[in-house]
Backbone bond lengths (Angstrom), bond angles and torsions (degrees), N, CA, C in turn:
res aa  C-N    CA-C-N  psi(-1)  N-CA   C-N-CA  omega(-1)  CA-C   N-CA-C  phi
1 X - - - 1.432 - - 1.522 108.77 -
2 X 1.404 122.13 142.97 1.279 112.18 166.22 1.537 106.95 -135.94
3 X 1.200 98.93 161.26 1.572 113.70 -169.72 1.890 110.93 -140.15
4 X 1.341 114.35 114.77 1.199 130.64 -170.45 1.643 114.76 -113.35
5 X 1.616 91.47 121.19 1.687 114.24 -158.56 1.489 80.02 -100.53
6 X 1.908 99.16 143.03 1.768 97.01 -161.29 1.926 78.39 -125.79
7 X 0.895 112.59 177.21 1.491 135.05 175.78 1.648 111.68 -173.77
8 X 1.531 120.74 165.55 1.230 129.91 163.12 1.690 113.27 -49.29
9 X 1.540 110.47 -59.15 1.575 110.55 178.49 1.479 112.57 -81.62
10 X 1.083 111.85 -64.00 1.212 123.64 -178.19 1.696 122.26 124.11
11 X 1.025 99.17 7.95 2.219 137.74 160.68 1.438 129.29 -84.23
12 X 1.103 110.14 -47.67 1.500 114.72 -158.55 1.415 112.93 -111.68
13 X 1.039 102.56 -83.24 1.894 108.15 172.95 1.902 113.05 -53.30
14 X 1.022 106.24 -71.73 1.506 115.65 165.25 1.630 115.78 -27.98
15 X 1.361 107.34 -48.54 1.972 110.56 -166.14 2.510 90.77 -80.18
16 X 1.069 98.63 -25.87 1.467 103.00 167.51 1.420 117.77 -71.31
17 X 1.087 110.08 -45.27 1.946 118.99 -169.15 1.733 82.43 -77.20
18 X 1.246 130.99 -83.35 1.433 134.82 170.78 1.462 110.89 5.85
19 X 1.731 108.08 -86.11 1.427 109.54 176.11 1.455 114.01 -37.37
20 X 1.147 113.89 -63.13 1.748 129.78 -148.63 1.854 91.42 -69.52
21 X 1.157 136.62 -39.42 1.248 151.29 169.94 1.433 101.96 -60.60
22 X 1.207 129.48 -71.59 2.306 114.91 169.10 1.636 87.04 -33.68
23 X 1.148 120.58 -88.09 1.247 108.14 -140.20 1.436 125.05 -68.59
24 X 1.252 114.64 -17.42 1.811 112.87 154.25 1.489 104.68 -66.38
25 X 1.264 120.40 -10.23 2.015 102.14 -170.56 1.735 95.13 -87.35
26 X 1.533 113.41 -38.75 1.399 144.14 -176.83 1.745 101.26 -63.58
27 X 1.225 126.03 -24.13 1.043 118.16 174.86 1.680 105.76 -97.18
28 X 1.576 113.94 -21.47 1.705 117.81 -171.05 1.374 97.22 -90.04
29 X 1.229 127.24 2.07 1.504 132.85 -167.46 1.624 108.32 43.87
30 X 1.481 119.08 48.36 0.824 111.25 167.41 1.873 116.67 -134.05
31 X 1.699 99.43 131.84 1.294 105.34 -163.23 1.879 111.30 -79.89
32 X 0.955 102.73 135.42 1.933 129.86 170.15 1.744 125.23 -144.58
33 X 1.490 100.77 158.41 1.366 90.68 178.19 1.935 89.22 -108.40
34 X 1.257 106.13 153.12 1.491 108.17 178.89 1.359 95.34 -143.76
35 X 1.351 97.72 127.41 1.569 129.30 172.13 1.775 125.41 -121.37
36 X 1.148 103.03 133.38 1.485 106.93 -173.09 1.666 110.68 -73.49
37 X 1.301 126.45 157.03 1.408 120.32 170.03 1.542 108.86 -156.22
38 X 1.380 113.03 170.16 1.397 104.50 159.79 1.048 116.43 -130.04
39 X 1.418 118.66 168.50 1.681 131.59 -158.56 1.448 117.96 -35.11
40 X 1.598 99.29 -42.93 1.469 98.08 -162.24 1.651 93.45 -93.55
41 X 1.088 151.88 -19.42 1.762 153.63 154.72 1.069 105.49 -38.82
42 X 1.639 132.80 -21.04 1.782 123.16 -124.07 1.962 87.83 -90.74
43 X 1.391 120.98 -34.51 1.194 115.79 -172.51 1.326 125.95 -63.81
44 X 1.661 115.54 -17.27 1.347 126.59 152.42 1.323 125.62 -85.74
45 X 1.419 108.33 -58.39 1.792 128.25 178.08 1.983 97.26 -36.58
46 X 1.207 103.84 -47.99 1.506 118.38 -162.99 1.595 124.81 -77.09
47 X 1.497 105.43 -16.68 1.858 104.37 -127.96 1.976 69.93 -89.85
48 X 1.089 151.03 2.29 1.850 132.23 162.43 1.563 105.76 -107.69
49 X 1.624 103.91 -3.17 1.704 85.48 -177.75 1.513 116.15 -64.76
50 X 1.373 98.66 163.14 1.480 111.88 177.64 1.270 108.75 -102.63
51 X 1.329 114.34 -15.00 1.889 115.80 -176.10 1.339 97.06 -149.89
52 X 1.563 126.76 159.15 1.642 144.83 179.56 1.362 92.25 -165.55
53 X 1.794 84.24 108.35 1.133 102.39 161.00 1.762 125.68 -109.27
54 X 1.337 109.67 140.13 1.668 114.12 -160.94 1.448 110.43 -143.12
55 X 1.144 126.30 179.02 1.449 142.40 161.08 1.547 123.79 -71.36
56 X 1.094 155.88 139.64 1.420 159.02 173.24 1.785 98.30 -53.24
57 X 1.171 116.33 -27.28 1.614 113.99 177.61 1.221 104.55 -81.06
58 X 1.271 131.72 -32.24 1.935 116.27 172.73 1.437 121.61 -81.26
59 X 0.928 107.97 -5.93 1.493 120.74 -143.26 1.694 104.85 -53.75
60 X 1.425 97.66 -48.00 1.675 114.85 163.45 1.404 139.11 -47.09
61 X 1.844 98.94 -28.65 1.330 133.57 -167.33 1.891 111.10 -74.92
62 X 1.848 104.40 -32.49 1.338 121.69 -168.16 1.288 104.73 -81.43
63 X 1.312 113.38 130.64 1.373 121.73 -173.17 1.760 106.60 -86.15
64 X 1.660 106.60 -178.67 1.864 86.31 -143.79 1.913 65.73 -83.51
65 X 1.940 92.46 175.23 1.181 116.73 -149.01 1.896 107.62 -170.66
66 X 1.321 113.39 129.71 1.329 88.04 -175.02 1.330 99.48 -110.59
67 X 1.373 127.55 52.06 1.411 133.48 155.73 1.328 94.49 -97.57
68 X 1.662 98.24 154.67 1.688 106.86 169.54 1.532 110.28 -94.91
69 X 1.141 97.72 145.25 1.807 131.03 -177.94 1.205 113.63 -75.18
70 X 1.412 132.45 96.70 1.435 134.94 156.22 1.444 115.09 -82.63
71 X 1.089 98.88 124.59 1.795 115.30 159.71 1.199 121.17 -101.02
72 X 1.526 98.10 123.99 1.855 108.42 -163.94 1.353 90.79 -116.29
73 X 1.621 144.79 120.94 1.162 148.13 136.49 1.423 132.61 -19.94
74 X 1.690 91.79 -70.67 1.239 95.17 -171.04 1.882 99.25 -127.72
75 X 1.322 121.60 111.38 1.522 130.97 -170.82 1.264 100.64 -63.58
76 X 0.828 139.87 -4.06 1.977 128.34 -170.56 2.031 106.56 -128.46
77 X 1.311 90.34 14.51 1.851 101.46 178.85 1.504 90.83 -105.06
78 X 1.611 121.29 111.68 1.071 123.52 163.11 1.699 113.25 -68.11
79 X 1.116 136.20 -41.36 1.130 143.82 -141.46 2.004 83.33 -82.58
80 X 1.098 121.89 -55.46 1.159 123.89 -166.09 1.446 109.92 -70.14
81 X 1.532 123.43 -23.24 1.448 126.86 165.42 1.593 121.09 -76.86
82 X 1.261 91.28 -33.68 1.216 84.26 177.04 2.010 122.67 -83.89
83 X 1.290 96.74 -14.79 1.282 102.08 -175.92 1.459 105.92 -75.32
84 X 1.254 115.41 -54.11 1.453 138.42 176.13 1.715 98.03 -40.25
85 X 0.889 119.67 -63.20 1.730 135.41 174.36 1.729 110.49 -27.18
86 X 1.248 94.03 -70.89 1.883 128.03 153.39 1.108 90.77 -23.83
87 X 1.430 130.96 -110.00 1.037 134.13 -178.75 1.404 132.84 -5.01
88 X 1.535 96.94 -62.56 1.780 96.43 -156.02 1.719 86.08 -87.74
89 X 1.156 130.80 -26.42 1.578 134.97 -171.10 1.248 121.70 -99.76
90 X 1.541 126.03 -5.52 1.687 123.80 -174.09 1.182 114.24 -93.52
């Protein structure tokens, strides 16, 4: 499975959602590879993911895709990544 953490650059926000995303999958015992990207990469970085996860500010930015779209609020709230995770993956 893979799962692609999106940001504006593809450094900063993304390499945060990334981490914090292993370890909610690591807590769901469920295995993925997760890689960071940015917006404009996402049509390659993206085109086998099974999940993209992003901010409510890109959301518009992601080109169409038949992975499903998580919107994470706040990147450093485990409880909400990991639930969200749950969600789009249980």
């Amino acid at each position: 499975m893979k799962i692609v953490a999106v940001c504006g650059a593809g450094v900063g926000t993304s390499g945060i959602l990334k981490v914090n995303a292993e370890r909610a999958l690591a807590r769901l015992d469920i295995e993925a590879d997760v890689t960071a990207s940015d917006v404009a990469s996402l049509a390659t970085t993206a085109a086998d993911a099974q999940v993209i996860l992003t901010s409510p500010e890109l959301v518009d930015k992601i080109p169409p895709t038949w992975a499903d779209i998580v919107v994470v609020q706040n990147y450093v709230d485990m409880a909400e990544i990991e639930q969200k995770l749950f969600d789009a993956l249980g």
